[in-house]
N, C-alpha and C positions, 0 to 999 in steps of 0.2 A: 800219291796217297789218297785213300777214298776214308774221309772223313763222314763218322756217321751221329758223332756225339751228339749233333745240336746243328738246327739251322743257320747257326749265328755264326759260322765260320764260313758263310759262304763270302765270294770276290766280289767285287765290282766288273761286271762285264767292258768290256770295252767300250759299247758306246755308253754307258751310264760314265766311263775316266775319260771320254770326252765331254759328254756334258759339264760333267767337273772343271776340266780345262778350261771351258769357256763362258763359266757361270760370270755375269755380271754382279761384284758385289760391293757392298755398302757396310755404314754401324749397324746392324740390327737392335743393339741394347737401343741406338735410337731410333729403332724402326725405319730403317733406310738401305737398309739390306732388299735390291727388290726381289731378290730369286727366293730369299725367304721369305715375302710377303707373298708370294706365288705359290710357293706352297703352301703355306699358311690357310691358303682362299682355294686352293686345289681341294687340298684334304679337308675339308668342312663343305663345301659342293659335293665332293662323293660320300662323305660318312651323313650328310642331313644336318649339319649343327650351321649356327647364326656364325662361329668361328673359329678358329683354333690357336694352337701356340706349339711351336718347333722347341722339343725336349732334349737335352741331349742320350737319352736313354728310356726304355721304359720303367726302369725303376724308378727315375726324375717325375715321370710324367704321370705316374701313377702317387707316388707320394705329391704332388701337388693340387690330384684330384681329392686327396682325401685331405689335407690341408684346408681345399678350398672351401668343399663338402662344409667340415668340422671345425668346429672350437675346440680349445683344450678341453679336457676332461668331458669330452663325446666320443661315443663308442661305433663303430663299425661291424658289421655283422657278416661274415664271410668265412667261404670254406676252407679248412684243416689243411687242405694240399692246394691252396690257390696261391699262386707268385708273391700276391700282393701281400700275405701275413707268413707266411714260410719261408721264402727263398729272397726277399727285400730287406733284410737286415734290421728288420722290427724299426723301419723310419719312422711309421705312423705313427707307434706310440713313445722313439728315442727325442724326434726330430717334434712332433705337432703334438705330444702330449693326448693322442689320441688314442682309446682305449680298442682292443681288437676284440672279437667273441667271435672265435671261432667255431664251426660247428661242421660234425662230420657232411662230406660230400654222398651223394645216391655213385651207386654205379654207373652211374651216366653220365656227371660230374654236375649235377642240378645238385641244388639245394630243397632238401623239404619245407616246402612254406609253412606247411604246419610246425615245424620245430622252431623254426625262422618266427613266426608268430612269439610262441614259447620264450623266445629268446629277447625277446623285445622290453628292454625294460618299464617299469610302472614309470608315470608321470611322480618320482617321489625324491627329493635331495639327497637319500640314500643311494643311488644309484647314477652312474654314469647315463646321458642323456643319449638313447639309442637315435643315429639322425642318418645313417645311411647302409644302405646292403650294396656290397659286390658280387659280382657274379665275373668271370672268367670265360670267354669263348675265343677259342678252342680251349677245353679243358684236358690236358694231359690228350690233348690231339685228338680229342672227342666234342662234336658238334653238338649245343643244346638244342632241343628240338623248339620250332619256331610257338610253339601253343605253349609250351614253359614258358617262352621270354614274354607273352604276351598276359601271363598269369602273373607273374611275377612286376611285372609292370603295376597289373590295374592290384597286385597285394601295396605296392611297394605304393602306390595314390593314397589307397588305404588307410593306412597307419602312418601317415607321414614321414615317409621314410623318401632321399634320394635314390638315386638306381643309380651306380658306377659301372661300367661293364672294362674290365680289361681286355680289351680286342687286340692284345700283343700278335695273334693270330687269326684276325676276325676276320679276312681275305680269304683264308681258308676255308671256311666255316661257309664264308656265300660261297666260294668254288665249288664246294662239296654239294650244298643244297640246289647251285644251279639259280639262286637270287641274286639281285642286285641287294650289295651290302646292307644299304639301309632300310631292306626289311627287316633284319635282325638289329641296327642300332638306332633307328627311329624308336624302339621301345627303354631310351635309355636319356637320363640327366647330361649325361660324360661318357662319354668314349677313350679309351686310349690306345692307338695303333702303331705297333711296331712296323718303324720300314726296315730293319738292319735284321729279319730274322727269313722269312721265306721270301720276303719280296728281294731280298740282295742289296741292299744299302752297305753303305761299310760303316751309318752308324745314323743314331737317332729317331725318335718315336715324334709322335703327333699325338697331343689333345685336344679333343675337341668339345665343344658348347656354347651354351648360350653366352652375347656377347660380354656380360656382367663376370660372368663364372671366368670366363678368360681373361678378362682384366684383373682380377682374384688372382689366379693361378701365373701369368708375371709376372706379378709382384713377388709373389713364394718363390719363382724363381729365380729372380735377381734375389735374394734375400739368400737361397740355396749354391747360388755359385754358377748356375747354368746360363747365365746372361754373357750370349757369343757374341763376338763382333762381326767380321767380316764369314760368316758362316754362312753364304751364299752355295761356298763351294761343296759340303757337305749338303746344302738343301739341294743342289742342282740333284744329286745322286738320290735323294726321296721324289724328288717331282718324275726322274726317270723310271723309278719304282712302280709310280704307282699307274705312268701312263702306258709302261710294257712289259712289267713281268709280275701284273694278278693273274691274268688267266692260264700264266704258263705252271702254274702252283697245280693245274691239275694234273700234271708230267709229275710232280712229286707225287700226289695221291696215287699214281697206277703205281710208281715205282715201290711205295708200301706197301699193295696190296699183291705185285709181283715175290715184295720178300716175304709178308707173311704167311703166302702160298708155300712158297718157297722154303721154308723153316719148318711148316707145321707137318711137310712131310718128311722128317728129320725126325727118327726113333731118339725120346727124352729130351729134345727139346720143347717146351712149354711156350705158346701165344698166349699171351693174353686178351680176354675180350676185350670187345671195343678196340682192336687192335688194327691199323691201317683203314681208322675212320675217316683219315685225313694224311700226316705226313708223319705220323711216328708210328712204330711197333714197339709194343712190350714182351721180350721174355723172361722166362722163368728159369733160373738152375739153381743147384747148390750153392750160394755165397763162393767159396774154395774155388768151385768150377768158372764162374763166372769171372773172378780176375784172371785164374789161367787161359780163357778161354780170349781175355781183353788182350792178355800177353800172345799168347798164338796166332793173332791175329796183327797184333803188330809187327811182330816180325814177318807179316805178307805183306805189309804195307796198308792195313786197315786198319783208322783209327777207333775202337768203340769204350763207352764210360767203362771203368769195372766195377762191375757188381754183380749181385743174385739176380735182382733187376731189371738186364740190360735194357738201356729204350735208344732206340737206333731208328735215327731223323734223316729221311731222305731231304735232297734240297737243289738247287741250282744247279750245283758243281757234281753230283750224283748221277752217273747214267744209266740205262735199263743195264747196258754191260756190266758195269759196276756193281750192280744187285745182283747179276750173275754170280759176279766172282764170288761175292761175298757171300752168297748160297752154298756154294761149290767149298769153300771155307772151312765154314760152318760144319760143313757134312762130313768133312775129314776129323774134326777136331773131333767130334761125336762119335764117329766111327772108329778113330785112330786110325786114319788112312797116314 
């Protein structure tokens, strides 16, 4: 089955189910866990932060950041199509009583500072107390360009505002640019990095920050439910993440830009821009077309979302063959071959 839905179905390679087998583990609720105190110290050396905390997910680790951020009745500034107020189950304001203000995203998946400015509440008891902006990198698998993040920083000093960056994809983001990660999240408070999505975890994000902000963000999660015990064994499979399969994420980026090639010479089928910036493609069809096309396609043994939509995530388990076939597919479905 060549599964295209989402990164987040990819396996645990072998030797990461080895590392797993022979992870050394401990309590971590009592911090004795050492393979997760090693991650812990891994991913905070690579992202640039004083330290981090092992989430069981990026929606844990992202709702913890804006917990830690925010008091109740403080508001959040962040865009319309970002994980963190769309597709997270409204925690910020179910869970921490924090207010969201969403604000359309540019085509690029930047936010405009200036509306951002706009959006910033008065210093006045009328109004929820505006204390942090998110930003999303990779956004809908579009890279922000490094002069955004660093404008956005010295806005975000500014106005006193924190700087959150969901880095669910931020691996991507430096593969694509060709940097070391923490060019892009030295300009940030918080970090949050997905290992279970192109890096191939079979589960678990990373927070990272200053040492206070981390001790913050434990506490919300033992308070949340995420306080593991013996979760050495799932750490072992992020520490193997992060020391062998970031720079293979650029084998994802060709394998994108082989299908958006690949599709866009396809009569009526639709790319979208910014399309195989990184590891996903957007097309365009009919709504009607696009489940039939989800259906057609499974009965080849390709799995894709259905919709008008499609976005189709190359990843680990995805091979240039693989984008073949799924080319080759595609062009019959279109054609009625």
């Amino acid at each position: 089955m060549i599964d295209l839905r989402s990164d987040t179905v990819t396996r645990p390679t072998a030797g990461m189910r080895a590392a797993m087998a022979a992870a050394e583990v401990g309590d971590d609720v009592y911090g004795e866990d050492p393979t997760v105190n090693r991650l812990e110290s891994l991913a905070a050396e690579m992202i640039g932060t004083e330290a981090a905390l092992f989430a069981t997910s990026g929606t844990q680790s992202n709702l913890l950041a804006l917990m830690s951020h925010c008091q109740r009745g403080d508001e959040y500034i962040v865009g319309q199509q970002a994980h963190t107020y769309k597709y997270e189950a409204g925690g910020a304001a179910v869970l921490g009583s924090i207010q969201p203000q969403p604000l359309e995203l540019e085509d690029n998946g930047t936010l405009d500072l200036e509306r951002v400015r706009a959006a910033i509440k008065p210093d006045d008891f009328h109004f929820a107390r505006t204390r942090l902006l998110c930003l999303e990198n990779t956004q809908l698998g579009k890279v922000l360009p490094l002069s955004y993040l660093a404008e956005a920083a010295a806005f975000a000093g500014k106005h006193g505002l924190a700087l959150h960056l969901d880095g669910a994809r931020v691996f991507n983001a430096a593969v694509k640019l060709k940097v070391d990660v923490q060019t892009i999240t030295g300009h940030f408070d918080s970090v949050s990095v997905c290992l279970s999505k192109g890096l191939g975890a079979p589960v678990g994000s990373v927070l990272c920050g200053t040492k206070p902000f981390i001790k913050t963000a434990r506490r919300w999660r033992k308070m949340l439910g995420g306080g593991m015990r013996q979760a050495g064994i799932l750490a072992a499979a992020g520490i193997f993440a992060l020391e062998h399969q970031v720079q293979r994420l650029a084998e994802d980026h060709k394998n994108a830009a082989l299908l958006a090639s690949g599709l866009q010479s396809i009569p009526g089928m639709g790319v979208e821009p910014f399309s195989a910036d990184t590891n996903m493609v957007f097309t365009t069809l009919k709504p009607q077309n696009g489940m039939a096309l989800a259906v057609f396609l499974k009965e080849r043994d390709i799995l894709v979302s259905p919709s008008g939509r499609n976005r189709l995530v190359t990843h680990l388990d995805v091979s240039e063959a693989d984008i073949r076939t799924v080319i080759e597919a595609i062009q019959q479905f279109m054609t009625g071959g």
